[in-house]
N, C-alpha and C positions, 0 to 999 in steps of 0.2 A: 064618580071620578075625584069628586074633591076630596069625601074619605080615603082614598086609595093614596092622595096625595100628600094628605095629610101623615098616616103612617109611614112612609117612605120618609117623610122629613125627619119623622119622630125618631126611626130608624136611625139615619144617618146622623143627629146630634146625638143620640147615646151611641153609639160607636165612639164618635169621633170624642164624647168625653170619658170612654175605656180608654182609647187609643192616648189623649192626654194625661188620666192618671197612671197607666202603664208606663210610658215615657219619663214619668215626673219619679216615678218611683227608681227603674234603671235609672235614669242621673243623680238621683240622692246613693242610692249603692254605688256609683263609679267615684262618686265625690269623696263617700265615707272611705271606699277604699284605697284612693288617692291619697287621703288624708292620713290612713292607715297607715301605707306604707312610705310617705314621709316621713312621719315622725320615726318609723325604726330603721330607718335609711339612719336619723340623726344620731340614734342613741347606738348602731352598732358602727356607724364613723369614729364615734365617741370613744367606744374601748377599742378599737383599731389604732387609734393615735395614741392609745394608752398603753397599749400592747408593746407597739412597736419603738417607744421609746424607755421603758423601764426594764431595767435589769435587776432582777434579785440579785441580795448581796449576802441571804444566810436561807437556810433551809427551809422556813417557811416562807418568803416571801416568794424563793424560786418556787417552791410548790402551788403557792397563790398562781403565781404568774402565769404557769401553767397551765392550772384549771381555765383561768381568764379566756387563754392562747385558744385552749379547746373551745370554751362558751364564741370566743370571738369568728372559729373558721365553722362551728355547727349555725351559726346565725348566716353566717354568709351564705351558703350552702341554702339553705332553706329561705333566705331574700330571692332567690333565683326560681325560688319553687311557686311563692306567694301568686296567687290567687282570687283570695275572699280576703277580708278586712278582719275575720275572724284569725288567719293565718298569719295577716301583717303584726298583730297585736303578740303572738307568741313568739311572732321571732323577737321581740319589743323586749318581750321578759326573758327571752334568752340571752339577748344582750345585757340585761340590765342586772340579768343573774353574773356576766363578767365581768361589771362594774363594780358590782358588789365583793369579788377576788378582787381584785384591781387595790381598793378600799382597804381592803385587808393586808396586802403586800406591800401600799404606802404605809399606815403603820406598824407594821412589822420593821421598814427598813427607817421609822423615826423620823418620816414623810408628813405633811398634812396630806389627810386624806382628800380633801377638796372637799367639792357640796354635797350635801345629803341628798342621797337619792331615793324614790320612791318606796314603799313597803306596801306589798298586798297583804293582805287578810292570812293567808295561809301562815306569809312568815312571821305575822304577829302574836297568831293563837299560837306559835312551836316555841314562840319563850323565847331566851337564847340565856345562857348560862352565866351563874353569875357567883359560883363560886369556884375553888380549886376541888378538883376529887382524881382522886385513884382507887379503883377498887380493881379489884378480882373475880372473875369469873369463870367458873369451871376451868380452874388452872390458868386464866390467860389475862394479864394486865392492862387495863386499858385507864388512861388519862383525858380529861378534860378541864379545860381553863377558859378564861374570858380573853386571856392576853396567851401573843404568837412564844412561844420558846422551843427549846430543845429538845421535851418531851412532848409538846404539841407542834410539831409542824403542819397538819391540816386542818384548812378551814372550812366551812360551811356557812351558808348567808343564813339560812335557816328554811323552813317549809315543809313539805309533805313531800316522803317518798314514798312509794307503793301504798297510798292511802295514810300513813302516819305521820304525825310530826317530829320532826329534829331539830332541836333546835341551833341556834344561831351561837356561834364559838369555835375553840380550836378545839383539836384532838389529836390523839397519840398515833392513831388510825383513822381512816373513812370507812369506820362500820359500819356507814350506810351504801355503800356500793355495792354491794353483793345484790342490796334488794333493787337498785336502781337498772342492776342488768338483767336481774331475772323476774324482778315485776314483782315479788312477794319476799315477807321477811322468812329468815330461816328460825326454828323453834326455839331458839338460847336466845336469841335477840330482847324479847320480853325480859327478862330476867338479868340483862346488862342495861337493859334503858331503868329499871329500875332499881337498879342497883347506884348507874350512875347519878341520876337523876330525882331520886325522892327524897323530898323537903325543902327541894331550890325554887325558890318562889317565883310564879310564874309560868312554871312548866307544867304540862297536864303531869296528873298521876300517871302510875303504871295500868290499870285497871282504863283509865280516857286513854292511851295510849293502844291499848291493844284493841279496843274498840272504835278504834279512832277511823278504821275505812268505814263500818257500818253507821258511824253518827252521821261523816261525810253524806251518804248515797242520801240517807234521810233525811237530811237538810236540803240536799238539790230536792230528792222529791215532793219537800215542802215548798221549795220557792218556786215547782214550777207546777203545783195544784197536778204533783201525783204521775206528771207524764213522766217520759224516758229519763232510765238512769243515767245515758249518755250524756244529759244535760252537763254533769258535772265535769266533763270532761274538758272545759273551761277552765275550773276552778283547778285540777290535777293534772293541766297540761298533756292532755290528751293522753288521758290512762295513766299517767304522770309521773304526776311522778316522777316527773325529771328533775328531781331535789330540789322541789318546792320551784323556785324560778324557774325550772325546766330544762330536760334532757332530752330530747328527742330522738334516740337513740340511733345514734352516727350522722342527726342533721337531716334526716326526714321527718316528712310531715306524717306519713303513714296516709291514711284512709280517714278523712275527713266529712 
């Protein structure tokens, strides 16, 4: 009787200390995702008050403002969706990717930009340019500069779109959208990133560029001892690629 009584204690203290590390772990996840989604409650208020009180006054900074306009209503959209703490953190850099327009639009209109805001890893390895070029390619003109003008009115923070980097600058065009809607570059794209981009210090070659998804997948596979390539999907904003700070394309989370 007394063994019988014995086990049944034994029983019910490891239960009961599953039942409190079970417990202890859901309120560390409710807390982190509390915390989560505070902090991008803050930072997409942030460019909402930024949004709705600036007005471009010349073609880039209206185009900035714009882009902002979009990063500011796909963040919202997707606060509404939030979930996981995993989820709170991209709407983070959704917003933060329309801070970085925002940024750009105050100096383009001769504005202090206000305080520096954060940079991830992606938009650091993309470089951002750092001199004037115009080149040509297969008949069709394309410019980039470090400063907004006439011939550059779009901007880019900088990062990874469809696995590669872009860097951070204005441009004549956004030749990176094409890949940002269809998820992959088209075959001339090599051949104008290098065109524009070779010898500006900083930037990958063209050669790190065009291999620039399969370095990615290898590095997640490395930092996570080889499991799922899904990992990185983190690091490319979920297949990503949503120009580096993230597109999520029309403000869904998709399938997480």
């Amino acid at each position: 009787m007394t063994t019988g009584i014995v086990v049944v204690v034994l029983i019910v203290v490891v239960a009961g200390l599953i039942f409190m590390a079970a417990n202890k772990r859901a309120t560390a996840r409710r807390n982190e995702l509390e915390n989560a989604k505070a902090d991008a409650r803050r930072w997409v208020e942030r460019l909402g008050g930024q949004v709705m009180n600036l007005t471009g006054t010349d073609e880039a900074s209206k185009q900035a403002l714009a882009d902002a306009s979009e990063r500011y209503t796909a963040a919202g959209s997707q606060m509404d969706q939030v979930q996981t703490a995993e989820q709170a953190k991209l709407v983070t850099k959704t917003a933060l990717e329309g801070l970085y327009y925002v940024r750009a639009a105050r100096e383009a209109m001769g504005l202090d930009p206000g305080p520096a805001l954060p940079e991830d890893r992606e938009q650091i390895d993309a470089g951002r340019v750092t001199d004037d070029r115009r080149v040509n390619v297969e008949g069709h003109e394309y410019a980039a500069s470090s400063r907004p003008g006439n011939g550059t009115p779009y901007y880019y923070p900088g990062g990874r779109v469809a696995g590669r980097p872009v860097p951070q600058g204005w441009y004549s065009e956004p030749w990176w959208k094409p890949a940002l809607i269809a998820g992959a570059w088209g075959v001339g794209t090599f051949l104008l990133f290098d065109a524009m981009f070779s010898g500006m210090a900083g930037i990958p070659d063209a050669a790190a560029w065009e291999s620039g998804y399969d370095a990615g997948q290898a590095e997640a596979m490395a930092d996570t001892g080889g499991g799922d390539a899904g990992g990185d999907a983190g690091g490319d904003m979920g297949g990503g690629d949503g120009g580096g700070w993230g597109d999520f394309g029309g403000g869904d989370f998709g399938d997480f």
